[in-house]
N, CA, C and O of each residue as an XYZ file, in Angstrom:
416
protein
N     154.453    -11.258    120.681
C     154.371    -12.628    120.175
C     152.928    -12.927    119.771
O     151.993    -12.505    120.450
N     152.747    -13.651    118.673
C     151.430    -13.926    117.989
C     150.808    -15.383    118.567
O     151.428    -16.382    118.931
N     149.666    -15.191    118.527
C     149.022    -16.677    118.688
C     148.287    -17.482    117.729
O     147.652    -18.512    117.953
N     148.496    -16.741    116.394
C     148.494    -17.609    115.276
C     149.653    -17.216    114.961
O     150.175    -16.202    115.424
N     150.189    -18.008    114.115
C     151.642    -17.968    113.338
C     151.300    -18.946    111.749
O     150.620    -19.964    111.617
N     152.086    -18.142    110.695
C     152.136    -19.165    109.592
C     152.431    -20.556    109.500
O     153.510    -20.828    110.028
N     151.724    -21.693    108.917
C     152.164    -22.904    109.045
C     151.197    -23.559    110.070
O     150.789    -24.703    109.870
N     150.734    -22.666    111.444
C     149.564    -23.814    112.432
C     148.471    -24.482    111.619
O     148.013    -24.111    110.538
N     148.223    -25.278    112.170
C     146.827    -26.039    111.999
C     145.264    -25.118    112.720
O     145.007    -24.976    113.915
N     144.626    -24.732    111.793
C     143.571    -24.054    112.657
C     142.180    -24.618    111.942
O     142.082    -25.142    110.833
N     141.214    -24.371    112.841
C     139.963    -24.418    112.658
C     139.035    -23.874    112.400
O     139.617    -22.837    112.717
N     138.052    -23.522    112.102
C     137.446    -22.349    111.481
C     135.730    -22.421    112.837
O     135.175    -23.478    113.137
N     135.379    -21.268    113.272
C     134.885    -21.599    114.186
C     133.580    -20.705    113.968
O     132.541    -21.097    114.499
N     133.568    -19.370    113.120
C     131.965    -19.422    112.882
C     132.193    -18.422    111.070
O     133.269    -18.148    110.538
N     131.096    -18.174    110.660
C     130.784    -17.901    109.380
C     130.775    -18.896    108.425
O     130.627    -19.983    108.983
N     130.915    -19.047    106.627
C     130.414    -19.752    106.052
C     130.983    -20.920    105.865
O     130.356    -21.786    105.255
N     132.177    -21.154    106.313
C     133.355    -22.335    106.084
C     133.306    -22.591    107.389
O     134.361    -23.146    107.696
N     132.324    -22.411    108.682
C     132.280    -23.324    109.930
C     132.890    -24.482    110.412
O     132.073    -25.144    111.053
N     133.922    -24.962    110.368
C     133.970    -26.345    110.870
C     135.191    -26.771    110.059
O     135.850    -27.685    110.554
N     135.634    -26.225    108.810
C     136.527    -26.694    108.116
C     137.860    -26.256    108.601
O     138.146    -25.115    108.963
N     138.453    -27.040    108.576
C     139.936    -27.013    108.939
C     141.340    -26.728    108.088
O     141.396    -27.325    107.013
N     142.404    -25.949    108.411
C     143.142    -25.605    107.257
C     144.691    -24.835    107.956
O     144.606    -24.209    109.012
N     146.023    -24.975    107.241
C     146.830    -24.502    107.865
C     146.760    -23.286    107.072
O     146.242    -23.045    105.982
N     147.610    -22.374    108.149
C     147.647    -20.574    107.992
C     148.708    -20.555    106.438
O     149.688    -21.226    106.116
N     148.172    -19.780    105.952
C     149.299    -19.708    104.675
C     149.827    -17.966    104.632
O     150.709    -17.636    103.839
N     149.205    -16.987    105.528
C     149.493    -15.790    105.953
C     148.999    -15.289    106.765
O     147.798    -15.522    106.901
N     149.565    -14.493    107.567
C     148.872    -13.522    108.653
C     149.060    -12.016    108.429
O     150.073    -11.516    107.941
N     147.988    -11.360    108.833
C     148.478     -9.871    108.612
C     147.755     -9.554    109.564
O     146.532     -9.410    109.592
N     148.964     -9.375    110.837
C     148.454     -8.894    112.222
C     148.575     -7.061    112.379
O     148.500     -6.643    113.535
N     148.730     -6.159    111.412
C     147.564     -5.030    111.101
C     146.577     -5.480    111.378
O     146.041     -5.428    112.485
N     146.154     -6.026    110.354
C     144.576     -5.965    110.105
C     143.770     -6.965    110.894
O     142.546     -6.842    110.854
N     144.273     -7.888    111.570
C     143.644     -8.817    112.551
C     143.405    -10.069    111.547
O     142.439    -10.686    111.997
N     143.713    -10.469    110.801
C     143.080    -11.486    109.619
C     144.352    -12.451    109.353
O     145.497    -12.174    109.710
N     144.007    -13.507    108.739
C     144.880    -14.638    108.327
C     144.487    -15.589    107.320
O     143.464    -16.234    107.553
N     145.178    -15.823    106.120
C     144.484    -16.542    105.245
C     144.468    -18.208    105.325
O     145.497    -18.613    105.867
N     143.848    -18.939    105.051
C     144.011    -20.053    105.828
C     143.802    -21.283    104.340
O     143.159    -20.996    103.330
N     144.439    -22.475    104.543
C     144.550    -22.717    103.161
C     143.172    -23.633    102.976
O     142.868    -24.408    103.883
N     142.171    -23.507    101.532
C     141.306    -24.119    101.358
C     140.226    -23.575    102.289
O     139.450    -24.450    102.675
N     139.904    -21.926    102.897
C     138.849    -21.794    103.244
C     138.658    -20.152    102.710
O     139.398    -19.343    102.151
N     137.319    -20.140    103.183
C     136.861    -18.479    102.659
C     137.050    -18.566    100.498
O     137.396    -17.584     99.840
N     136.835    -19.454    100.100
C     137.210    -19.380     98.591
C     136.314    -18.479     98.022
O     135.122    -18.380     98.314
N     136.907    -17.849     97.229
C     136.393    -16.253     96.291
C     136.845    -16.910     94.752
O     137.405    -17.941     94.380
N     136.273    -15.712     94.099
C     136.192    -16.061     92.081
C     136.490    -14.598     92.033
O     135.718    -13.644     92.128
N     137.909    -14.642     91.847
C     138.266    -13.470     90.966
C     138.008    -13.399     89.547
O     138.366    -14.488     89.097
N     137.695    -12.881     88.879
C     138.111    -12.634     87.392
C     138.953    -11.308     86.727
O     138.688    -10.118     86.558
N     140.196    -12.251     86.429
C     141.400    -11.726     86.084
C     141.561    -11.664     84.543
O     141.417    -12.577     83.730
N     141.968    -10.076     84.294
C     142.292    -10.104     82.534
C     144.069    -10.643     82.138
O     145.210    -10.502     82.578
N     143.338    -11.313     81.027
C     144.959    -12.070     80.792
C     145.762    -10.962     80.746
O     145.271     -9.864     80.482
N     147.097    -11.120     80.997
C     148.509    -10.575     80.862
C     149.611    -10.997     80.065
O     149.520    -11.953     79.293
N     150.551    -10.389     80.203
C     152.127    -11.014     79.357
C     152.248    -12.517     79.822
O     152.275    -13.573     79.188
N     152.299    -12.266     80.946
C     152.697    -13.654     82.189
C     151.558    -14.446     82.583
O     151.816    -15.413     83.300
N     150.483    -14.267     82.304
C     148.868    -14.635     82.887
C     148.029    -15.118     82.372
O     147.120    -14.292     82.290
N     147.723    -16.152     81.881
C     146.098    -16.790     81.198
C     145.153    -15.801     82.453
O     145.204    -15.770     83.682
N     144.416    -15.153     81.550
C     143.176    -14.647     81.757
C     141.569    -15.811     82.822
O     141.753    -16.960     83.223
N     140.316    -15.077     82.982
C     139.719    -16.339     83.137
C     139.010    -15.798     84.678
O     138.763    -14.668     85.100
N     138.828    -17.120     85.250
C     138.036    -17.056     86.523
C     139.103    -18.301     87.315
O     139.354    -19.482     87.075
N     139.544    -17.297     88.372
C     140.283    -17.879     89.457
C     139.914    -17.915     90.711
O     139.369    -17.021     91.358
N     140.194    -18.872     91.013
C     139.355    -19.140     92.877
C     140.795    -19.338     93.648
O     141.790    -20.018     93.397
N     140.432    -18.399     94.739
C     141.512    -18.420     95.854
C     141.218    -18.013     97.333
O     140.038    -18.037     97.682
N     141.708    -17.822     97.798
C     141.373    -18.174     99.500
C     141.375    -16.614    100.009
O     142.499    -16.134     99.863
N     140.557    -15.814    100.489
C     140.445    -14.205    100.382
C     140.910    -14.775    102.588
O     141.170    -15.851    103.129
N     140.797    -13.589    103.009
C     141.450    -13.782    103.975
C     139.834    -14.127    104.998
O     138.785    -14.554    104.516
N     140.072    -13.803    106.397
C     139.074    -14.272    107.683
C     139.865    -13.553    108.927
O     141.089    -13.534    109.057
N     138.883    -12.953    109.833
C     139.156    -12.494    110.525
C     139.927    -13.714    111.537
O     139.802    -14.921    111.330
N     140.658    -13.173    112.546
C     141.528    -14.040    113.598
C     140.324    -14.949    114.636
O     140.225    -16.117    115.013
N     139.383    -13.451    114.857
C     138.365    -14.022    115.996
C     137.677    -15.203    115.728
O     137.498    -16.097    116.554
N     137.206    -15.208    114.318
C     136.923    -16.587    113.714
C     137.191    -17.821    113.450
O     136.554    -18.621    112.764
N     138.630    -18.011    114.298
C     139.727    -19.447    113.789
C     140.190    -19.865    115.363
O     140.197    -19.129    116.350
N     140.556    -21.218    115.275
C     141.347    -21.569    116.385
C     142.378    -22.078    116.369
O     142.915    -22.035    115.262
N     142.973    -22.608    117.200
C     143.951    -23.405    117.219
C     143.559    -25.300    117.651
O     143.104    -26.051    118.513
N     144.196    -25.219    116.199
C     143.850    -27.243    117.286
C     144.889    -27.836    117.488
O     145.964    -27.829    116.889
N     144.342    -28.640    118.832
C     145.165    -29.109    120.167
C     145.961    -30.154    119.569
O     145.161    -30.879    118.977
N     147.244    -30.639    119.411
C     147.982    -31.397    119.181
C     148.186    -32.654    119.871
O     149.240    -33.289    119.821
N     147.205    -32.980    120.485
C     146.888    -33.958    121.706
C     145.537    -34.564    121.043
O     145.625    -35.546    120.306
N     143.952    -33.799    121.393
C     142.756    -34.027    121.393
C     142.130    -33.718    119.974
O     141.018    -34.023    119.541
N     142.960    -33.161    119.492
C     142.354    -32.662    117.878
C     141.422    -31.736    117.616
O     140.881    -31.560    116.525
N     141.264    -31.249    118.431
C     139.821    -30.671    119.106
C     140.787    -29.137    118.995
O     142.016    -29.097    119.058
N     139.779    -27.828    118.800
C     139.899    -26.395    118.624
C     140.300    -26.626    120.263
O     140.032    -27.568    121.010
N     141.219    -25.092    120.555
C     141.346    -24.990    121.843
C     142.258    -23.302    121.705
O     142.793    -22.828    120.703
N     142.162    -22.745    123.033
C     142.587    -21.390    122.994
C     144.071    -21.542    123.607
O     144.362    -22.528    124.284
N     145.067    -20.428    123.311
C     146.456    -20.515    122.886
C     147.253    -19.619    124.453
O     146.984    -18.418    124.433
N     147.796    -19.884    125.222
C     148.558    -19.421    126.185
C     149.982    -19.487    126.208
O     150.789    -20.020    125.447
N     150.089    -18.915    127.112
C     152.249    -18.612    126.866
C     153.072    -19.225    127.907
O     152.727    -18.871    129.035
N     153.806    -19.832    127.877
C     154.707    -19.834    128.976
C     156.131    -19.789    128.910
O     156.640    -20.022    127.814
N     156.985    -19.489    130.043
C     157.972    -19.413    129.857
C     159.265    -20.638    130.447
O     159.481    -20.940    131.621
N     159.821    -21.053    129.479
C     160.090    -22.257    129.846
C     161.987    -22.237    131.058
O     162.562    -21.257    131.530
N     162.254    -23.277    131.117
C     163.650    -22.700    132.101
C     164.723    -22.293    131.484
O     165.545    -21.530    131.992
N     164.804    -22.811    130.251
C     165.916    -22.135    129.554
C     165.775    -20.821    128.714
O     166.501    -20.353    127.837
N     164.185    -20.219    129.468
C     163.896    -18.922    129.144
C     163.272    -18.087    128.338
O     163.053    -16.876    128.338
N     162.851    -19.645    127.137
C     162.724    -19.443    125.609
C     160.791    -18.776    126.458
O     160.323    -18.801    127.596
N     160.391    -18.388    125.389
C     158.336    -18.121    125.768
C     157.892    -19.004    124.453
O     158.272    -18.740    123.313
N     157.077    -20.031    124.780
C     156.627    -20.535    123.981
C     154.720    -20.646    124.059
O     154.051    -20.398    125.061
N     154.229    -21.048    122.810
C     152.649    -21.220    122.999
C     152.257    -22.470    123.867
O     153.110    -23.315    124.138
N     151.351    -22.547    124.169
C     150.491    -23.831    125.219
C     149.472    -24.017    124.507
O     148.916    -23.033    124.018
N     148.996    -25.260    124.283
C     147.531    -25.202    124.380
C     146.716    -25.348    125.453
O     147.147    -26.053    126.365
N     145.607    -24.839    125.573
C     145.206    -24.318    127.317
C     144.555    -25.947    127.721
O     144.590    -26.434    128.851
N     143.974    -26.610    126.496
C     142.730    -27.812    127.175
C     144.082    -28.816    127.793
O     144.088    -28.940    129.018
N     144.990    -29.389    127.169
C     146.087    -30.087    127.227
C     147.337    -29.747    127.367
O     148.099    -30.677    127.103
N     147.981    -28.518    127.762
C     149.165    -27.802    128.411
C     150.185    -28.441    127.411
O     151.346    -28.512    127.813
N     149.935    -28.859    126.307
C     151.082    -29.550    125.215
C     151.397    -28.003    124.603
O     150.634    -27.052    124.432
N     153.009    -28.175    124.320
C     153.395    -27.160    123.638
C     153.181    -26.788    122.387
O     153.592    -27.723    121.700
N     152.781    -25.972    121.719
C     152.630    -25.681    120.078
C     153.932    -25.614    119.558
O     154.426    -26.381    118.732
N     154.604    -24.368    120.254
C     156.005    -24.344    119.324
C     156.855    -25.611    119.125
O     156.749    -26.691    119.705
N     157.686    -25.245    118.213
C     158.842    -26.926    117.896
C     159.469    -26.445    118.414
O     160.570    -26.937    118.663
């Protein structure tokens, strides 16, 4: 089970987008990284195609995991991600500062 998942709310916690906040729009737990929406922005330049206007495109290149958090659904505030298992058995995420559940 992952402790980022597509769709969370995360935070960005060190390198050049510090502080900015953004939900996951992919994870690729190979590689330890997750793209997060509106951070890490890059300038590709792409040659036009059949299907493609050509040009200079900006898009969101990925960020390592160690670099992001989770924010607390309570305090708003970054916070680190724990598991528990609930009585009807399901394992769901925690947030550790405020014991509020992440999963729906």
């Amino acid at each position: 089970m992952q402790r980022i998942r597509k769709g969370d709310q995360v935070a960005v916690l060190a390198g050049r987008d510090k502080g900015k906040r953004g939900e996951v729009l992919k994870v690729m737990p190979q590689d330890d990284r997750v793209i997060v929406q509106g951070v890490n922005m890059v300038k590709r330049h792409t040659k036009p195609t059949q299907f493609a206007q050509g040009g200079i495109v900006e898009k969101e290149a990925s960020i390592h995991v160690s670099n992001i958090s989770h924010v607390d659904p309570v305090s708003d505030k970054p916070t680190r991600v724990g598991f528990k298992t609930l009585d009807d058995g399901r394992k769901v995420r925690v947030a550790k500062s405020s014991g509020e559940t992440i999963d729906r």
